[in-house]
C-alpha positions in Angstrom: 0.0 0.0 0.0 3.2 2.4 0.9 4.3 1.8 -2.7 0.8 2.9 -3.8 1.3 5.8 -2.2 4.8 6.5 -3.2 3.7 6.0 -6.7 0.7 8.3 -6.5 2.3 11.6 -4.8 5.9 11.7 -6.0 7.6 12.4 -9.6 10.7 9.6 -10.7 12.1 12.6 -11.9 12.3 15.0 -9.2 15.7 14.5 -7.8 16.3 15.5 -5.1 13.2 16.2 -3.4 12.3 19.0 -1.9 11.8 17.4 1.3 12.0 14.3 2.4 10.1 11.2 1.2 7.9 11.1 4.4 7.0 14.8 4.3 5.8 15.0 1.0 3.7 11.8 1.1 2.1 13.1 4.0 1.7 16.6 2.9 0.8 15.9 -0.3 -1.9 12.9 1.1 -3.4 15.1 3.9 -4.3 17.7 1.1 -5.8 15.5 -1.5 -7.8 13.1 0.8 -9.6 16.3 2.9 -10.7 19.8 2.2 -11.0 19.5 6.0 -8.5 21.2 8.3 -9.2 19.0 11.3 -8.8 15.9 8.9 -6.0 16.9 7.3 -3.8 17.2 10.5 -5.7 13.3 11.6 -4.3 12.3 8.2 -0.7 13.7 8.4 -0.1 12.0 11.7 -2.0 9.0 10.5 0.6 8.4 7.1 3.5 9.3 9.3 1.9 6.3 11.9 1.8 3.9 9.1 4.7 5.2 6.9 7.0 4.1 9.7 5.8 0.8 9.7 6.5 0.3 6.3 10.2 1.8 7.2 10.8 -0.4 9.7 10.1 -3.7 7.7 12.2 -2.6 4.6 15.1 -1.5 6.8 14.5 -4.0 9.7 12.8 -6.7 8.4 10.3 -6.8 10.5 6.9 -5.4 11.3 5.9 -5.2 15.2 3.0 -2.5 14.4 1.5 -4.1 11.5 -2.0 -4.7 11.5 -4.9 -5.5 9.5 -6.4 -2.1 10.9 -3.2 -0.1 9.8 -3.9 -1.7 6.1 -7.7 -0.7 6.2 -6.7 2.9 7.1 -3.9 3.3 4.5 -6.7 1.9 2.2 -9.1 4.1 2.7 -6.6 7.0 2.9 -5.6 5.9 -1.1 -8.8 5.7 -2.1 -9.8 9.1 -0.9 -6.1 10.4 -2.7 -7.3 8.3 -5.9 -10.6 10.0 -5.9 -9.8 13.3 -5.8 -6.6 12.8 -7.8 -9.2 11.8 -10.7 -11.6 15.0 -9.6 -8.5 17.0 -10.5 -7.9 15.5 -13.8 -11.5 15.8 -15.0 -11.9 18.9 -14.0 -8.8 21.0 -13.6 -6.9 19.3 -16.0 -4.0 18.3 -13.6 -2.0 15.6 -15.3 1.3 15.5 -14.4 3.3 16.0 -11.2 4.1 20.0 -11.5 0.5 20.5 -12.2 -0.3 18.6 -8.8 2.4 19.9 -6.9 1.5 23.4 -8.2 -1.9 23.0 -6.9 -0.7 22.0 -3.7 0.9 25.0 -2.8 -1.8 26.5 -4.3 -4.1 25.7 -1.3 -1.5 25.7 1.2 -0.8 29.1 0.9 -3.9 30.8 0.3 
């Protein structure tokens, strides 16, 4: 599911980024799953939660955290990212990365 979300909310050809990995998966998934403030700051802490785990059985091997309940709620965090990613296509023609991250900042900072 991390991979999902690695593939959704970051560009193979931004190198480096401008944060780190973590950051902009978070930032980026908080703002497309929620026009909610309150949800948005839930979300952030919730993909850093379950972001770690995925850390920590890549570089450890193993997965103390993991639970079916940590996949459900990554799940249904993609699926709100996927929805809204294709809500930006259809109707703010937002196909590529710069568009995205453009739009992004956008909303952060108005």
């Amino acid at each position: 599911m991390c991979f999902a979300l690695e593939a959704l909310l970051t560009d193979k050809d931004q190198h480096p980024l401008e944060r780190g990995l973590s950051y902009q998966l978070r930032e980026f998934g908080a703002f497309l799953a929620s026009d909610d403030y309150e949800e948005r700051i839930a979300i952030q802490k919730e993909i850093k939660k379950l972001y770690s785990i995925r850390c920590t059985i890549v570089h450890q091997g193993v997965a103390p955290n993991l639970s079916e309940d940590a996949y459900y709620k990554l799940l249904n965090i993609i699926k709100s990212i996927i929805a809204k990613l294709f809500f930006l296509l259809e109707n703010k023609n937002i196909d590529n990365f710069i568009k995205l991250k453009n739009h992004i900042d956008k909303i952060k900072f108005s």
